[in-house]
C-alpha positions as CSV (number, residue, x, y, z in Angstrom):
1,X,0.0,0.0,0.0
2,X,0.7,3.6,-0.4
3,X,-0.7,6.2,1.2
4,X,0.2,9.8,0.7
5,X,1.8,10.7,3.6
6,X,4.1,8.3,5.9
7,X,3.5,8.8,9.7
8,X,6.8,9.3,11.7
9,X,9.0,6.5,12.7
10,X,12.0,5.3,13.7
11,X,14.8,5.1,11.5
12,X,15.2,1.9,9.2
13,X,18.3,-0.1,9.2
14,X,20.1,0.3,6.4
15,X,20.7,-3.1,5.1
16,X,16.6,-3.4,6.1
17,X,16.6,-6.0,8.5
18,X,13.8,-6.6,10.2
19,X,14.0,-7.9,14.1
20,X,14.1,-11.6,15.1
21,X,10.5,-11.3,16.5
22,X,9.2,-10.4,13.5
23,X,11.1,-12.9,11.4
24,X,9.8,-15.7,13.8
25,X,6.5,-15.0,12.9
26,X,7.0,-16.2,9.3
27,X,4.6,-18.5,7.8
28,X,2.0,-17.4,10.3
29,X,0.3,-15.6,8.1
30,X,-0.3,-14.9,4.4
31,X,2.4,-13.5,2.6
32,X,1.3,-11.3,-0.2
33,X,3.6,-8.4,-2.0
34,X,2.3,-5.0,-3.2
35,X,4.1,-3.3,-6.5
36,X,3.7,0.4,-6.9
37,X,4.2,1.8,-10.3
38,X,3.7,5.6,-9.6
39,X,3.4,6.8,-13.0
40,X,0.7,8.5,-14.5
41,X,-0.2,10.1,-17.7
42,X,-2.1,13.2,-16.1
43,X,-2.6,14.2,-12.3
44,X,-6.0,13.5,-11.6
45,X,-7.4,16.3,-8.8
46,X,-8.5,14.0,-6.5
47,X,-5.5,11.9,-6.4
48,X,-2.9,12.3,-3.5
49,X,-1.3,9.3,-4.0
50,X,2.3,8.9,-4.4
51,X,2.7,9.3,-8.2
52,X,4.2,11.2,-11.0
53,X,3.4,12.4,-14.3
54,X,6.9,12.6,-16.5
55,X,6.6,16.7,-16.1
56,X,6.4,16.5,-12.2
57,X,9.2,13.4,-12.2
58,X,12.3,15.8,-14.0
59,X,15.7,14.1,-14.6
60,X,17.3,11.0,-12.8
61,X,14.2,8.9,-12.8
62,X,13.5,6.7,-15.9
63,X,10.3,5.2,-16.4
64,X,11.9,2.6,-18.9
65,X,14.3,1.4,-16.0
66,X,11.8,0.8,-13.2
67,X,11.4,-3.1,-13.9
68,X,14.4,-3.5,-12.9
69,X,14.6,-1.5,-9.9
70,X,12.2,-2.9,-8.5
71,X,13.6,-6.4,-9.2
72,X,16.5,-5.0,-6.8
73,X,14.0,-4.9,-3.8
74,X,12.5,-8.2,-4.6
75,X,15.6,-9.5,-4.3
76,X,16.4,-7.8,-1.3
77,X,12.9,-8.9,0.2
78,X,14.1,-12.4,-0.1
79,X,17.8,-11.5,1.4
80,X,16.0,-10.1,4.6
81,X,13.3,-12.8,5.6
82,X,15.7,-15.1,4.9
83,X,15.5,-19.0,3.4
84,X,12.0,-19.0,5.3
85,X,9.4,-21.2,2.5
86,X,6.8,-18.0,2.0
87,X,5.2,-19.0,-0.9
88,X,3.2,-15.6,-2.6
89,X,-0.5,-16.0,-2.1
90,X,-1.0,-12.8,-3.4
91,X,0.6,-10.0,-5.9
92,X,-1.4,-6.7,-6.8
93,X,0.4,-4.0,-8.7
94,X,-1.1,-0.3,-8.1
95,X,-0.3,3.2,-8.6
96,X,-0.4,5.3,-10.7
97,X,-1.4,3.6,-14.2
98,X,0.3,0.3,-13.9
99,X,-0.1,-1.0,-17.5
100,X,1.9,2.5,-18.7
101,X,4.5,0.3,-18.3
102,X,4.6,-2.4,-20.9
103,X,3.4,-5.7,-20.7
104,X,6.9,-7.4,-20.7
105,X,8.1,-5.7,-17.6
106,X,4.9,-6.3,-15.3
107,X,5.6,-9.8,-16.1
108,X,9.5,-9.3,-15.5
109,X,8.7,-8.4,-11.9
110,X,6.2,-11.0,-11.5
111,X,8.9,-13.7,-12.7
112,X,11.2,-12.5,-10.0
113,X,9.0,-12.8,-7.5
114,X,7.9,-16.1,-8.1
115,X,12.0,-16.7,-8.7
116,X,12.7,-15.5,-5.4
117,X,9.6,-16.9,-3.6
118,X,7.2,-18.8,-5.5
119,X,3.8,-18.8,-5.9
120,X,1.5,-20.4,-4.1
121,X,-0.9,-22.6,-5.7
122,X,-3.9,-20.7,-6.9
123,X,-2.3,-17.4,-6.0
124,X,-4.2,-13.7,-6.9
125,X,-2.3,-11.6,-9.4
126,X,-3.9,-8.3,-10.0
127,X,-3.2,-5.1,-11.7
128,X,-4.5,-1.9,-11.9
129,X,-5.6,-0.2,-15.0
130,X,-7.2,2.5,-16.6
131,X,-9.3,2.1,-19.3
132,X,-7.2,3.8,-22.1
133,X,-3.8,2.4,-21.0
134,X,-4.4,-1.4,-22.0
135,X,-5.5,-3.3,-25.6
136,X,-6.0,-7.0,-26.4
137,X,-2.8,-7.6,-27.2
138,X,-0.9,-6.4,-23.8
139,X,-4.0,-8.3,-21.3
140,X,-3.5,-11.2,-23.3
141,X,0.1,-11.0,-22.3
142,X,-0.8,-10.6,-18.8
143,X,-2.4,-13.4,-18.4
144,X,0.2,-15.7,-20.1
145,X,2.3,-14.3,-17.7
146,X,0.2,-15.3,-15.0
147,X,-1.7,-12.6,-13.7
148,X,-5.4,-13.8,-12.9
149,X,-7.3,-10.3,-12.2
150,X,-7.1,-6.6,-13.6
151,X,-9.2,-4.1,-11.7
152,X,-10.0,-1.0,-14.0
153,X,-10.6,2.2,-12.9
154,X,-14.0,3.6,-14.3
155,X,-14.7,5.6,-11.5
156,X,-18.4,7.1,-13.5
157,X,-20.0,6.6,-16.5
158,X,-20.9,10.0,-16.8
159,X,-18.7,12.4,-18.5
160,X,-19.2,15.5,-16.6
161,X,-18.2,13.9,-13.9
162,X,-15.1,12.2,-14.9
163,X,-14.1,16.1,-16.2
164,X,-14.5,17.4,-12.4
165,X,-12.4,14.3,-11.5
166,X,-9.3,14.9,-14.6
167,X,-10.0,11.8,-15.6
168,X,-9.1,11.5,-19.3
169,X,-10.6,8.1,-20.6
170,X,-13.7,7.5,-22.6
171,X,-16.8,5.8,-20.8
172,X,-18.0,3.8,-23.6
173,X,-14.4,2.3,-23.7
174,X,-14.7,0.1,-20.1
175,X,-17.5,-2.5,-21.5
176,X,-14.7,-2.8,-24.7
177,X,-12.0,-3.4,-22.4
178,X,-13.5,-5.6,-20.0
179,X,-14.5,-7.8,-22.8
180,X,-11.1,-7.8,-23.9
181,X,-9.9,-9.0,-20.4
182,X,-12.5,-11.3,-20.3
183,X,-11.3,-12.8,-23.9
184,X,-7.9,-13.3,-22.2
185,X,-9.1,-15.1,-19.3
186,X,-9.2,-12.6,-16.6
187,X,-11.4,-11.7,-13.8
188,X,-12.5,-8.2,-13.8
189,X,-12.9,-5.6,-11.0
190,X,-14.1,-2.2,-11.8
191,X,-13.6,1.1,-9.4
192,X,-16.0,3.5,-9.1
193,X,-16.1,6.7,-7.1
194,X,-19.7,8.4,-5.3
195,X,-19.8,12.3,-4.0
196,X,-17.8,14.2,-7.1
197,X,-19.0,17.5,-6.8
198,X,-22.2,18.1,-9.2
199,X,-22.6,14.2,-9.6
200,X,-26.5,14.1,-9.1
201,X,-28.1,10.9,-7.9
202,X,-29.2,10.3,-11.9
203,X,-25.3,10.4,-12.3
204,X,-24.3,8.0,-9.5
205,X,-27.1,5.6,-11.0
206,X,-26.1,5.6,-14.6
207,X,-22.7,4.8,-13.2
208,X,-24.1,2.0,-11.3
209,X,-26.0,0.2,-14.0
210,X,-23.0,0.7,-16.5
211,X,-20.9,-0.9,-14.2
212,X,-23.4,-3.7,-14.0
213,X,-24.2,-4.2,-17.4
214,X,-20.2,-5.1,-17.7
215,X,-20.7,-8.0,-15.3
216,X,-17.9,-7.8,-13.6
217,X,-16.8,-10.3,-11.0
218,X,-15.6,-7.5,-8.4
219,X,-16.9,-4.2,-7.9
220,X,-15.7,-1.4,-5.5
221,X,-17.4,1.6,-4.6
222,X,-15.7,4.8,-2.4
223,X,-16.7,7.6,-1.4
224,X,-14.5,10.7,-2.6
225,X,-12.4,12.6,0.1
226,X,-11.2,15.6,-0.5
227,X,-7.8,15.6,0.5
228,X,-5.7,18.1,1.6
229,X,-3.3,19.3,-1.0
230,X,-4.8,18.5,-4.2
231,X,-6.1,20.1,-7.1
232,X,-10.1,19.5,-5.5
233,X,-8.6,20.9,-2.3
234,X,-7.2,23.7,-3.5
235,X,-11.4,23.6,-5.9
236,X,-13.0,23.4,-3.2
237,X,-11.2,25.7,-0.9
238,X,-11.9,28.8,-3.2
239,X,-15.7,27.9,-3.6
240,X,-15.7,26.0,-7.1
241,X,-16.9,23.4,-5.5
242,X,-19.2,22.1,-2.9
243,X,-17.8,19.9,-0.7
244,X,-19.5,16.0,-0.6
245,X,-22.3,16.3,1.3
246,X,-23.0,13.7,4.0
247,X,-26.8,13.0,3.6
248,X,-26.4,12.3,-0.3
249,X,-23.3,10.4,0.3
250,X,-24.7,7.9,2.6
251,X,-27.8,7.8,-0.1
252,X,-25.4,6.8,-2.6
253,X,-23.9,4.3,-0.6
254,X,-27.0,2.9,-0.3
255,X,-28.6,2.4,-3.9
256,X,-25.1,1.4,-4.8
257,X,-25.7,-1.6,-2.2
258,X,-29.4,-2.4,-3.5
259,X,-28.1,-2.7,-7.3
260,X,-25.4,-4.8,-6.5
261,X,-26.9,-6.9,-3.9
262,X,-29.9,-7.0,-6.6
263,X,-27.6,-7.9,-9.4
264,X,-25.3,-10.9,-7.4
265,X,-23.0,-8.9,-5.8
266,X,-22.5,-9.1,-1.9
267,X,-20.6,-7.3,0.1
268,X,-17.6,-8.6,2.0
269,X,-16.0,-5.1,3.3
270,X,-17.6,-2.3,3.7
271,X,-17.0,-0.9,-0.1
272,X,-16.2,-3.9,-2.1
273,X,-18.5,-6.5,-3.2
274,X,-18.3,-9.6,-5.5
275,X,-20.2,-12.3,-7.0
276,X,-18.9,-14.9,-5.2
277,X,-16.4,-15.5,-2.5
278,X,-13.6,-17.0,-5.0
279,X,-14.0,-13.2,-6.9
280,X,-13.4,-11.5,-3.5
281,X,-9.7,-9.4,-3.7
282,X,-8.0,-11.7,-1.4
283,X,-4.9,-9.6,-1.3
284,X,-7.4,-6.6,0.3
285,X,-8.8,-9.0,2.3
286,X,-5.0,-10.0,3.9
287,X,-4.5,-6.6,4.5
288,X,-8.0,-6.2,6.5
289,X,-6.5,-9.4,8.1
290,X,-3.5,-8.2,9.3
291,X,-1.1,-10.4,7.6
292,X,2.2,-10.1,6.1
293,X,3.1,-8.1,2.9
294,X,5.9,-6.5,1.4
295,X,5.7,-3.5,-0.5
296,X,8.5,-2.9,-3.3
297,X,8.3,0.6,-4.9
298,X,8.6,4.2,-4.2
299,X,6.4,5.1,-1.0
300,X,5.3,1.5,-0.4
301,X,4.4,0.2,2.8
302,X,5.3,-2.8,4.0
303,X,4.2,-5.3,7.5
304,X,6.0,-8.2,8.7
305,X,5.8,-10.0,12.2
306,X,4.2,-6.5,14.1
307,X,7.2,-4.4,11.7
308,X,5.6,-2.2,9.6
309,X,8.0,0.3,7.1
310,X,7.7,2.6,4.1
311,X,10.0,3.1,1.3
312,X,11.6,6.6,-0.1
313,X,8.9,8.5,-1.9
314,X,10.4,9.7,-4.5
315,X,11.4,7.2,-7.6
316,X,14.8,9.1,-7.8
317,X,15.9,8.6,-4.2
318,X,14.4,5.3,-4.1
319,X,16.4,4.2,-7.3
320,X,19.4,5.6,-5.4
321,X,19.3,4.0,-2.6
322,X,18.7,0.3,-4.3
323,X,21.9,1.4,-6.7
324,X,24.1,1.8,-3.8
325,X,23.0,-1.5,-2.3
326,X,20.9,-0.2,0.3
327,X,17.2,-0.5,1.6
328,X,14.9,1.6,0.4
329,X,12.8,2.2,3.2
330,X,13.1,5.5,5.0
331,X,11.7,4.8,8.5
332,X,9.4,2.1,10.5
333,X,7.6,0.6,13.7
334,X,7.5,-1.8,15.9
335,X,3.9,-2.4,16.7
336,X,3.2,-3.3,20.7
337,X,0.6,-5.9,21.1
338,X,-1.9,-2.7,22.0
339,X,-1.6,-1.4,18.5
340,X,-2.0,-4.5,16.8
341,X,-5.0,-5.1,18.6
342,X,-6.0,-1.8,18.4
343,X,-5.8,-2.2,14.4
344,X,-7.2,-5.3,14.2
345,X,-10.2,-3.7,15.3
346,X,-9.7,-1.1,12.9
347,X,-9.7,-3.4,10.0
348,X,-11.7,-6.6,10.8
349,X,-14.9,-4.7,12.0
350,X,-15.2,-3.7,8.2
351,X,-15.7,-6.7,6.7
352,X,-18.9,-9.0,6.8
353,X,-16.8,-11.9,8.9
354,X,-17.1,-9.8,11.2
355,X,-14.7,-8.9,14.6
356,X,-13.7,-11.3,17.2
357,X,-15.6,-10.0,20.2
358,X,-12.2,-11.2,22.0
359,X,-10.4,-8.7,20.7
360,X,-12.4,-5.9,22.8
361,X,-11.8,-4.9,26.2
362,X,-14.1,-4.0,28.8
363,X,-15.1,-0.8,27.7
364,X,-15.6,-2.1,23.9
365,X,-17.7,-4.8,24.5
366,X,-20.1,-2.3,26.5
367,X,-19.8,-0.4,23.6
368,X,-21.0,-3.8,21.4
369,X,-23.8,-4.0,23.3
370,X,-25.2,-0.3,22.9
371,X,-24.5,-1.1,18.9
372,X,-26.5,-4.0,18.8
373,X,-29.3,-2.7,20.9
374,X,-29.1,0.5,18.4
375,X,-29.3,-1.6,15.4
376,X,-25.3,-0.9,14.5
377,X,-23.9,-4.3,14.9
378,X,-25.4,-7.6,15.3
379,X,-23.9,-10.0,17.7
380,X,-23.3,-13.9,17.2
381,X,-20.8,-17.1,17.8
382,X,-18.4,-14.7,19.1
383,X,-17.9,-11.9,16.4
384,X,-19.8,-8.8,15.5
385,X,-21.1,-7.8,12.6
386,X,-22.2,-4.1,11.1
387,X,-25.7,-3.9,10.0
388,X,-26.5,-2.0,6.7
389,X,-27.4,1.3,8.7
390,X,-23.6,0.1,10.6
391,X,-22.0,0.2,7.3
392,X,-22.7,3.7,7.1
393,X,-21.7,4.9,10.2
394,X,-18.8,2.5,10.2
395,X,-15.6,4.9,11.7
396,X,-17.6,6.0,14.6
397,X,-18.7,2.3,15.4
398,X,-14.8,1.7,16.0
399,X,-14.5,4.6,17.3
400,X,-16.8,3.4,20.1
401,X,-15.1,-0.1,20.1
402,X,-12.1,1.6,21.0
């Protein structure tokens, strides 16, 4: 994963060895690894994340090189945890546009990863896309090379709306391109976005039943934030735009849930749904989980054993640093068993397993008990569960857990 902006930390060792705490926790859990490709055509306004157009990126960092620097990390992935058998149950490459690169090095860094660690049988391989950076020819390749999923990013159906969001591709080209994935065998997510400023409800529906009338296998549905420092910020800020409103978010939320649910689709976290539990992203679902990934690539995050670290943001320094034989990562922490708990709450109450009640203390499970009297939560062999009205109110219900 890569959020915008790393929290502080300590500092990482430089040959980025991890503690032998964290090492001995190997094989508890599933191992999955996370590939950020942080290029982009164009910014889009919404966007924080940490990515770069080739204006914004300058001199020193090479787009046609990154395949194999990020082989370098792999291969120092597999130095630091050691000869420990962690077969990959799960790859998903994200950005920035992924497939900008060509098809040849995604599956370049693929092969390394299954060289330096293997697969595991059955294992997820996504990749993000947008829907004008792939054509038959390059998803065909994809899958050869073993990837199984490709989640595009539609985000709306309705033009208007992907303007306010800079988003450049043309609607009518996702039901073309999923078909294409489907011709080469993979299964298809599609993203879509609720709350852009001037998206009516008509909007958010015609998005909804285009995104059906796909069939995809996966569908995932957010909410837009406004985050500080971007382009709908900065919108926002000087009255362009109206800032999402609550009400008609939460009323989004919810005829995007009656569609889906309608159509096949149930929910399994609190803004992903799928067809079927083999369709469900099981890479998202390890990090709900709290299980073990690395993240190779500028800005990635990374959790091992109760370790969790971030690399170098930018794609220069982070080249750098792997040139010179060194770990990316810039700083890390050592979770304490109260902050793993603490985040397992955090994570697991989102999902429709539900949260080990165990995992509450005194105060929290008080707290469960108000939610399920309220209608929040509902209570059984030991985990809790959110309701539909829960769903929407899910941050404070953790809130109160914790």
């Amino acid at each position: 994963m890569s959020p915008s902006a790393p929290p502080p930390g300590d500092p990482a060792p430089a040959d980025g060895s991890l503690p032998a705490s964290a090492l001995a926790e190997a094989g508890r859990a599933a191992f999955g690894v996370y590939l950020h490709v942080p290029f982009c055509t164009v910014r889009c306004g919404y966007c924080d994340f940490n990515t770069y157009t080739a204006t914004e990126l300058g001199g020193g960092a090479s787009q046609a090189s990154y395949a194999a620097t990020a082989i370098e990390e792999i291969k120092l992935a597999r130095q630091v945890l050691g000869q420990a058998d962690l077969p990959v149950a799960t790859v998903f490459v994200g950005g920035g546009t992924p497939t900008l690169l060509p098809a040849g090095d995604l599956a370049a860094m693929l092969a390394a990863i299954a060289g330096e660690f293997g697969l595991a049988p059955g294992a997820e391989v996504t990749t993000e896309a947008n829907p004008d950076s792939v054509t038959p020819a390059s998803l065909t390749a994809l899958a050869a090379a073993g990837f199984s999923r490709v989640s595009f990013g539609m985000q709306s159906a309705v033009p208007q709306v992907l303007a306010t969001l800079d988003r450049t591709h043309d609607p009518a080209r996702v039901p073309q391109v999923v078909g294409w994935a489907r011709e080469a065998g993979l299964q298809v997510s599609l993203d879509l976005i609720y709350g852009t400023p001037g998206e009516s409800m008509a909007d958010w529906q015609e998005s909804v039943d285009a995104a059906l009338a796909c069939a995809p296998d996966h569908i995932s549905a957010y909410s837009l934030i406004v985050e500080e420092g971007t382009a709908l910020a900065r919108r926002v800020k000087r009255g362009e735009l109206p800032m999402p409103d609550e009400d008609d978010l939460a009323d989004k939320y919810l005829a995007a849930d009656d569609a889906f649910t309608g159509a096949g689709l149930g929910w399994y976290e609190v803004s992903n749904w799928a067809t079927s539990e083999q369709t469900r992203c099981r890479h998202n679902l390890s990090y709900w989980r709290g299980d073990h990934w690395w993240g190779v690539g500028p800005g990635a995050h990374s959790h091992f054993g109760g370790v969790r670290w971030w690399n170098v943001r930018h794609p220069t320094a982070y080249a750098g640093r792997l040139a010179a034989g060194l770990s990316p990562a810039q700083a890390r922490e050592v979770l304490d068993a109260e902050t793993r708990r603490v985040e397992r709450v955090l994570l697991e109450v989102r999902l429709a397993e539900g949260l080990d009640v165990s995992l509450l203390d005194e105060a929290g499970r008080r707290a469960a008990d108000r939610m399920v009297t309220d209608g929040l939560v509902v209570a059984g062999d030991e985990r809790l569960v959110l309701t539909r009205r829960g769903r929407l109110l899910a941050d404070a219900v953790v809130r109160d857990l914790l």
